[in-house]
PAPA-897621 format. One record per residue: x, z, y of N, C-alpha, C in turn; residue number from 1; residue in one letter. Coordinates in Angstrom, 1 decimal. Layout:
<sites>
<site n_X="X" n_Z="Z" n_Y="Y" ca_X="X" ca_Z="Z" ca_Y="Y" c_X="X" c_Z="Z" c_Y="Y" nr="NUM" rest="A"/>
...
</sites>
This chain:
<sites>
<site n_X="121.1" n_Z="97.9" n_Y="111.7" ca_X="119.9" ca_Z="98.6" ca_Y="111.9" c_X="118.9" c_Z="98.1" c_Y="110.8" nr="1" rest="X"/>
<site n_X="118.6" n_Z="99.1" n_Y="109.8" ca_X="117.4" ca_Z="98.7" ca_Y="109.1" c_X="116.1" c_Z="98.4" c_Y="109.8" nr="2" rest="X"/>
<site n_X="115.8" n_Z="97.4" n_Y="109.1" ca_X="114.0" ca_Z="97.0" ca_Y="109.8" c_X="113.1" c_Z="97.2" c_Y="108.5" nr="3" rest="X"/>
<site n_X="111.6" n_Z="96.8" n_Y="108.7" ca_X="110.6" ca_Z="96.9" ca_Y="108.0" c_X="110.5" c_Z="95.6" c_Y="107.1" nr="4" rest="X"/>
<site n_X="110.4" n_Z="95.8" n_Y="106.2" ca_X="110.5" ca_Z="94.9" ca_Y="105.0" c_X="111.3" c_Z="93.5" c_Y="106.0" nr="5" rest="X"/>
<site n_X="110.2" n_Z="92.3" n_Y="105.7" ca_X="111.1" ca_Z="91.1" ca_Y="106.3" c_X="110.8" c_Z="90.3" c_Y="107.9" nr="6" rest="X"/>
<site n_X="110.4" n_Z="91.7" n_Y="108.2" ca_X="110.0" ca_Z="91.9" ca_Y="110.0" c_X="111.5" c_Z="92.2" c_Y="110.6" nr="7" rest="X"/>
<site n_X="111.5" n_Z="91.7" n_Y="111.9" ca_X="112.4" ca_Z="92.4" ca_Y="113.2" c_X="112.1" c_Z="93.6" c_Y="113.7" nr="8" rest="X"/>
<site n_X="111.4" n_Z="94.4" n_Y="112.7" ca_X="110.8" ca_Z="95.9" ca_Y="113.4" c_X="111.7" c_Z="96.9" c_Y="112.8" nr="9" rest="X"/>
<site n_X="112.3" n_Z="97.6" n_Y="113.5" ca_X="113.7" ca_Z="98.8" ca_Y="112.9" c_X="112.7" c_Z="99.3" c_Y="112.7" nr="10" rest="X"/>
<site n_X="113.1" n_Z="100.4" n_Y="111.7" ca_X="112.3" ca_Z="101.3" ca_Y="110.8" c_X="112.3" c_Z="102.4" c_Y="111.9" nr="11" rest="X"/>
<site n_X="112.9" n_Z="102.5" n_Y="113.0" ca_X="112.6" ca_Z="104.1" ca_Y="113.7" c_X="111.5" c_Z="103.0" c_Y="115.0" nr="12" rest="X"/>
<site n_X="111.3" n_Z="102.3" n_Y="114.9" ca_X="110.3" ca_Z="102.4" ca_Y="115.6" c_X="109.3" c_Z="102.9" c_Y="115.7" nr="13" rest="X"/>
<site n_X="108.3" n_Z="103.1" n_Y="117.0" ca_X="107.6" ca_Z="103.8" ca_Y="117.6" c_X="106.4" c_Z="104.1" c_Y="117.1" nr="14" rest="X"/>
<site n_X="105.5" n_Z="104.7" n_Y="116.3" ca_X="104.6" ca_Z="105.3" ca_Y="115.7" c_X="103.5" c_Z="104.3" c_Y="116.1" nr="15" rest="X"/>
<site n_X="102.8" n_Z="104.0" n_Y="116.8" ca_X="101.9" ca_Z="103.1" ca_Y="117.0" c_X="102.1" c_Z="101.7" c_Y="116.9" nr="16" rest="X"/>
<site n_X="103.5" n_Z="101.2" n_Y="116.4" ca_X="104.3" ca_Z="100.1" ca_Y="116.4" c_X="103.7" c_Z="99.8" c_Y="114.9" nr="17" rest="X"/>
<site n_X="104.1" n_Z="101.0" n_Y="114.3" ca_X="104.3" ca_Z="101.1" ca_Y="113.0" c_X="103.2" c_Z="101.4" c_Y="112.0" nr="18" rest="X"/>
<site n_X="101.9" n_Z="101.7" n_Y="112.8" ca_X="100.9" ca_Z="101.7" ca_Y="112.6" c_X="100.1" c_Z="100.6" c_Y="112.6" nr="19" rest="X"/>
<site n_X="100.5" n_Z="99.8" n_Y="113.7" ca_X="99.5" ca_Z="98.8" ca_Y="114.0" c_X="100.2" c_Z="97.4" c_Y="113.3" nr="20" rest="X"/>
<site n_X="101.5" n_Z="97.5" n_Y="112.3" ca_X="101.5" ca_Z="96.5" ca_Y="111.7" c_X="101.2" c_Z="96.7" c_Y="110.1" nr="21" rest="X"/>
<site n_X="100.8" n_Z="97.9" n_Y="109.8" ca_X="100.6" ca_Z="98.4" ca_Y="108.5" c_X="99.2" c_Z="98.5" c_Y="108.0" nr="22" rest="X"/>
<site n_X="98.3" n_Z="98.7" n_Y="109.1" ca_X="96.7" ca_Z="98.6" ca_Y="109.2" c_X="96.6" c_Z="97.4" c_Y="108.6" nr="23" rest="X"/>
<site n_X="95.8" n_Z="97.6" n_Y="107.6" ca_X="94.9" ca_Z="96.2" ca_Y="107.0" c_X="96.5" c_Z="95.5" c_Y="106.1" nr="24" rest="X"/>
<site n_X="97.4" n_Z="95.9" n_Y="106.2" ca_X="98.7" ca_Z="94.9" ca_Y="105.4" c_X="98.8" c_Z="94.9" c_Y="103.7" nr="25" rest="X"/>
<site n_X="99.0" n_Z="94.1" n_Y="103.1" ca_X="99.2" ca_Z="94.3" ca_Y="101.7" c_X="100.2" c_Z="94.4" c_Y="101.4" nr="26" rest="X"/>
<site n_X="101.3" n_Z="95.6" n_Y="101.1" ca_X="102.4" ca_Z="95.5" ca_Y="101.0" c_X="103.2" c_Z="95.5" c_Y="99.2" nr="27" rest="X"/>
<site n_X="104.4" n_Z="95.1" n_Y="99.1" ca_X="104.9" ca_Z="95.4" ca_Y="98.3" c_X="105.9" c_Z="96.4" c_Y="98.6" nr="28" rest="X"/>
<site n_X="106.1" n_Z="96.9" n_Y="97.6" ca_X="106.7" ca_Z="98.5" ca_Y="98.0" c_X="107.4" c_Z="98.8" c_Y="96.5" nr="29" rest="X"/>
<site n_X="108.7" n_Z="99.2" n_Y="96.3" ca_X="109.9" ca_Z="99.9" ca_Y="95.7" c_X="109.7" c_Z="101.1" c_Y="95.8" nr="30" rest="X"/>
<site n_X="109.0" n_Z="101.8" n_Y="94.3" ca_X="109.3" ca_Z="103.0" ca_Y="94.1" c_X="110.8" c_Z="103.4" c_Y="93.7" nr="31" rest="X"/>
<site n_X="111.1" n_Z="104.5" n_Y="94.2" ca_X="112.3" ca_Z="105.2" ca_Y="93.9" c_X="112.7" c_Z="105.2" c_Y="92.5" nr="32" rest="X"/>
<site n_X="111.6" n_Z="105.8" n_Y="91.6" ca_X="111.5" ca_Z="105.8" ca_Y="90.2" c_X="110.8" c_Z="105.0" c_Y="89.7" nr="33" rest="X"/>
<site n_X="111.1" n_Z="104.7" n_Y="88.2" ca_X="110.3" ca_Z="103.9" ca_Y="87.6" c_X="108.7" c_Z="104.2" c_Y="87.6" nr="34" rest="X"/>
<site n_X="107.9" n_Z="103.2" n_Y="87.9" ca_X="106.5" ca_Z="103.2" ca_Y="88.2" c_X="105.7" c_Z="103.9" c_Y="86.9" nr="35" rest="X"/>
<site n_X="104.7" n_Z="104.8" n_Y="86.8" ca_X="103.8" ca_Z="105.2" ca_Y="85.7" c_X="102.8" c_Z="104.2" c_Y="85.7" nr="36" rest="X"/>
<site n_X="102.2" n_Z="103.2" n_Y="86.3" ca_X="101.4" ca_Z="102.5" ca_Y="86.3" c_X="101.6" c_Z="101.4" c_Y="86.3" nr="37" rest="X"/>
<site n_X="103.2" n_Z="100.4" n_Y="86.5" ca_X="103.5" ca_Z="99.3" ca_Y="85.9" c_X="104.7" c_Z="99.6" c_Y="85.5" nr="38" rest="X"/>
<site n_X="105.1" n_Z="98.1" n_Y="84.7" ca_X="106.4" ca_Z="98.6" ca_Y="84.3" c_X="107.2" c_Z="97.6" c_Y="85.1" nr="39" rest="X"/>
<site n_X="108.6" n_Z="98.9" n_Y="85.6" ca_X="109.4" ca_Z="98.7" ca_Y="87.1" c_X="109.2" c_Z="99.6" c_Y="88.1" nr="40" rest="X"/>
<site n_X="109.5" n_Z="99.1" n_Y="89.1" ca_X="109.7" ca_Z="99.9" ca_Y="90.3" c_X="108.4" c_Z="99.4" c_Y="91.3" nr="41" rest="X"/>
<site n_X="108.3" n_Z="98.1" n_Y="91.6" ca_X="107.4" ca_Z="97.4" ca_Y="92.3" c_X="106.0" c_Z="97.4" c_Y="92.0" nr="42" rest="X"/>
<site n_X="105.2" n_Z="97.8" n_Y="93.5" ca_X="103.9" ca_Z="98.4" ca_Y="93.5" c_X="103.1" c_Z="97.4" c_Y="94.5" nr="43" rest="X"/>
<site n_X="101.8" n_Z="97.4" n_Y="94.6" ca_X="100.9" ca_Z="96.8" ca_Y="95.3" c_X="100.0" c_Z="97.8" c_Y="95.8" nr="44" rest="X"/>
<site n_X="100.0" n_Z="97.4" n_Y="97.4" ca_X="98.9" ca_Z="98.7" ca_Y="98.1" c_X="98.4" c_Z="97.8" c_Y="99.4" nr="45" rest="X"/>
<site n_X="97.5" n_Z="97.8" n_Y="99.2" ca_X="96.2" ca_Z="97.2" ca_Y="100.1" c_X="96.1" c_Z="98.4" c_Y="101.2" nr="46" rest="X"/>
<site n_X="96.2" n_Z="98.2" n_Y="102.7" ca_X="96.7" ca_Z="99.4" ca_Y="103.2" c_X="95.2" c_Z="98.9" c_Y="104.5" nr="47" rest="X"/>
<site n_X="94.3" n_Z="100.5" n_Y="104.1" ca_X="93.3" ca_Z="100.7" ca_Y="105.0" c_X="93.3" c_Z="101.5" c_Y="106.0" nr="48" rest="X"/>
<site n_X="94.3" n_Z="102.3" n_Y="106.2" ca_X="94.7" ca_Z="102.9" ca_Y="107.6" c_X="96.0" c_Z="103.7" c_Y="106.8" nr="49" rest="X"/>
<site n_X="96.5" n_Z="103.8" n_Y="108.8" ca_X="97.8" ca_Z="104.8" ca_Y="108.4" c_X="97.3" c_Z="106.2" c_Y="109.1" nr="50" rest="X"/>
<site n_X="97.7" n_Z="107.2" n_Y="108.5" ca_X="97.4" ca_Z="108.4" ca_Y="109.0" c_X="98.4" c_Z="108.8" c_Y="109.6" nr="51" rest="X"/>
<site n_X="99.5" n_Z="109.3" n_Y="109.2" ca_X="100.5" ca_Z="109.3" ca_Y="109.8" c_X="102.3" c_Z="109.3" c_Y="109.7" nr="52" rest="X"/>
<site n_X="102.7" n_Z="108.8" n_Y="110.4" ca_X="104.1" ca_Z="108.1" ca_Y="110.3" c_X="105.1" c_Z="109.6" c_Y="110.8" nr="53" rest="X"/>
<site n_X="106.2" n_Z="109.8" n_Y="109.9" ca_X="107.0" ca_Z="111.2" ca_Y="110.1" c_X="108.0" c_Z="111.1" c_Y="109.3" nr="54" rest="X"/>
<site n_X="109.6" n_Z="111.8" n_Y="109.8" ca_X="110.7" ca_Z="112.1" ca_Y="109.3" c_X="110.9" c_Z="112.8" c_Y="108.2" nr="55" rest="X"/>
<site n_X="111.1" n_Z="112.4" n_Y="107.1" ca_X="111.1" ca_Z="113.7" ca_Y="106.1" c_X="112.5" c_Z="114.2" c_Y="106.4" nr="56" rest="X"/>
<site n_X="112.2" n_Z="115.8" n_Y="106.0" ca_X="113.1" ca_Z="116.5" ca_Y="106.5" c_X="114.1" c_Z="116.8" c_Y="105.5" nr="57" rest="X"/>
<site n_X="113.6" n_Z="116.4" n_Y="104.5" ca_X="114.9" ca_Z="116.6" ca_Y="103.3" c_X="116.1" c_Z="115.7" c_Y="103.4" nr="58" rest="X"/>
<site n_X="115.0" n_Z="114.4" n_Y="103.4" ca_X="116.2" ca_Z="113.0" ca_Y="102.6" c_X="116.6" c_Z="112.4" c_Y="104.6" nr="59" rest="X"/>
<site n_X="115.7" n_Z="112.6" n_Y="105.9" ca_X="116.0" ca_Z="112.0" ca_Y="107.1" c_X="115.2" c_Z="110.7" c_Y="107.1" nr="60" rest="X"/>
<site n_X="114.5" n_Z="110.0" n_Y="105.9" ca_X="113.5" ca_Z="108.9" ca_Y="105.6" c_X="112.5" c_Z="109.0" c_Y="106.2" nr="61" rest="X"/>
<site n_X="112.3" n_Z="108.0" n_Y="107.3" ca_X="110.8" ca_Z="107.8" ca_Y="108.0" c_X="110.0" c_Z="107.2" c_Y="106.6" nr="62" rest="X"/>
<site n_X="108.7" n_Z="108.0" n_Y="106.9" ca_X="107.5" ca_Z="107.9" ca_Y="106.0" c_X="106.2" c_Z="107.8" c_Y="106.5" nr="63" rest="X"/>
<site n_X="105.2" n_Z="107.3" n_Y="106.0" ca_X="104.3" ca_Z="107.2" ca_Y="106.3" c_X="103.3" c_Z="107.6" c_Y="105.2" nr="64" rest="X"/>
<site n_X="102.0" n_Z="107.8" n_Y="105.5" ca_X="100.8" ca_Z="108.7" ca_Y="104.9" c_X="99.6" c_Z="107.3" c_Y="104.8" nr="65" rest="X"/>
<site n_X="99.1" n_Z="106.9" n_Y="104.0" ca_X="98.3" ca_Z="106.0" ca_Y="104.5" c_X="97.4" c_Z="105.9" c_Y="103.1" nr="66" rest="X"/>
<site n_X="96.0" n_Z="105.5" n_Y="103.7" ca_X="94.8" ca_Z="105.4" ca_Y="102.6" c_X="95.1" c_Z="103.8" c_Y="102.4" nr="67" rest="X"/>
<site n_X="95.2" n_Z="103.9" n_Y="101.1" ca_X="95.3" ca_Z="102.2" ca_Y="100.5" c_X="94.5" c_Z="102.1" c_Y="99.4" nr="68" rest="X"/>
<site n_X="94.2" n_Z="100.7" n_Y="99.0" ca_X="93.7" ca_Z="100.6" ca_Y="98.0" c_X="95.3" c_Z="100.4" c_Y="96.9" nr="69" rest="X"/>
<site n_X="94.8" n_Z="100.4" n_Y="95.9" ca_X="96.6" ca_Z="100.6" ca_Y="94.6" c_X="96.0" c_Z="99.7" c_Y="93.7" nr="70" rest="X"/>
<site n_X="96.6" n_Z="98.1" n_Y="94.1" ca_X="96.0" ca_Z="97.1" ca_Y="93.4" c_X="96.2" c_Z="97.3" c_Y="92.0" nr="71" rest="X"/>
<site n_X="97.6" n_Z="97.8" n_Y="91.9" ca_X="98.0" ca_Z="97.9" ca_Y="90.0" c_X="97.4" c_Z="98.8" c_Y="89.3" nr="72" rest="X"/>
<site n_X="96.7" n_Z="99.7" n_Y="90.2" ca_X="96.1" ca_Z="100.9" ca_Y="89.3" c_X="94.0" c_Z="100.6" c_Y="89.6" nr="73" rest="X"/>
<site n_X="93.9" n_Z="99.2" n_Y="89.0" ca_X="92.6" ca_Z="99.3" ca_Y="89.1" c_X="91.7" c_Z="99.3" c_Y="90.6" nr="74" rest="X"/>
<site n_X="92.7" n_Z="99.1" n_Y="91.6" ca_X="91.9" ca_Z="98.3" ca_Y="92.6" c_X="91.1" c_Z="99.9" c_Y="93.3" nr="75" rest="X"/>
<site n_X="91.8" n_Z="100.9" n_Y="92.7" ca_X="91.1" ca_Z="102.4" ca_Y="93.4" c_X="92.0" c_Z="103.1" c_Y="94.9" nr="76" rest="X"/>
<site n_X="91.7" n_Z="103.1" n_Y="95.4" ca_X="91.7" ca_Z="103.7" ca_Y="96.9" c_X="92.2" c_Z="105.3" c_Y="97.0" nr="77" rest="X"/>
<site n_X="93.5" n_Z="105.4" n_Y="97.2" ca_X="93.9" ca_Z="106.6" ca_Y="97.3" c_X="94.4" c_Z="106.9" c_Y="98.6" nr="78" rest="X"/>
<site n_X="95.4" n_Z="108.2" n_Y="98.6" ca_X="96.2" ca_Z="108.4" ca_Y="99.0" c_X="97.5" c_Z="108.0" c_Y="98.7" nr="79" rest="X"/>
<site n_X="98.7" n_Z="107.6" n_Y="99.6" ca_X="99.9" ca_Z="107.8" ca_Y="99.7" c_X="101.3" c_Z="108.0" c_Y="100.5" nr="80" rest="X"/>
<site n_X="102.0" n_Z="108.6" n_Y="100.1" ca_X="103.1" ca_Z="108.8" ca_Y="100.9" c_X="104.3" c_Z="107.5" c_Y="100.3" nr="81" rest="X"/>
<site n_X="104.6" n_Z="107.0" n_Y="101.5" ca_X="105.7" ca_Z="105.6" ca_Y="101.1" c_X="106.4" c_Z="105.8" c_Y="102.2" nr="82" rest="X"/>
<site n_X="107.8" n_Z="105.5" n_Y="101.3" ca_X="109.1" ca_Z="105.7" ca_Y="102.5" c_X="109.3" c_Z="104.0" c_Y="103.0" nr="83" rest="X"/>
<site n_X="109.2" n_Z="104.1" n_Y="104.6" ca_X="109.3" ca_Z="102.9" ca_Y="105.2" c_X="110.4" c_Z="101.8" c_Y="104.7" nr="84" rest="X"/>
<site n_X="111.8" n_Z="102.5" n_Y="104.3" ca_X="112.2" ca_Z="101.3" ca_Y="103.5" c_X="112.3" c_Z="100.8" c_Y="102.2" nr="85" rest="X"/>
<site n_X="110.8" n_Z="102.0" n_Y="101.3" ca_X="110.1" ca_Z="101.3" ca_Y="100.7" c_X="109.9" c_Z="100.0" c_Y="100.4" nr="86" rest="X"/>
<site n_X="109.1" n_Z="99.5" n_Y="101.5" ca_X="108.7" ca_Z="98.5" ca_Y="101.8" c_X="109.4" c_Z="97.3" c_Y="102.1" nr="87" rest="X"/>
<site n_X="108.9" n_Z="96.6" n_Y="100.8" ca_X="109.4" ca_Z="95.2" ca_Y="101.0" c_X="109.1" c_Z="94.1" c_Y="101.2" nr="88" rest="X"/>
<site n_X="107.9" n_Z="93.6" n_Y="101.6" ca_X="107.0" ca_Z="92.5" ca_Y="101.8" c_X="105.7" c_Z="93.2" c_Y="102.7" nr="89" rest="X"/>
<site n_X="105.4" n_Z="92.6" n_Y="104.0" ca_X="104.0" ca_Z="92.6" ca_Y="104.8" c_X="103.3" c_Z="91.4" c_Y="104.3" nr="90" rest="X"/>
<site n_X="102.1" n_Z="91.5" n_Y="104.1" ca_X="101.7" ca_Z="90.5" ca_Y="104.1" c_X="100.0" c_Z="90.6" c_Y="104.7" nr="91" rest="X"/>
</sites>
């Protein structure tokens, strides 16, 4: 069973599970492709709420929607979509 980065929490866990350890978390996160804003794959996101956690219907990847800050890009506060096993470090 996949889990959340280097938690005991399976990635299909339960939406409010998955929310309430992502609120306020700093994560490191594995983009799929190489990053436009560093060089590599690995990203930094200051995470100020999750909006919402959902199956994509293409790839079957739980995802999540969440307003973060994007430390590598100047500490500015966006939007993002990140695939839960994305994520590789809670902190």
């Amino acid at each position: 069973m996949q889990t959340i980065a280097q938690t005991t929490i399976p990635v299909v866990a339960k939406t409010r599970v998955i929310k309430r350890i992502l609120k306020g978390a700093t994560v490191r996160y594995e983009n799929e492709n190489e990053s436009t804003v560093v060089i590599g794959k690995e990203r930094t996101f200051k995470i100020e709420h999750v909006e919402k956690v959902f199956t994509a219907k293409k790839t079957g990847e739980r995802c999540v929607i969440v307003y973060a800050v994007d430390i590598d890009d100047n500490a500015r506060a966006k939007h993002r979509c990140l695939h839960i096993g994305g994520i590789r470090v809670i902190a």
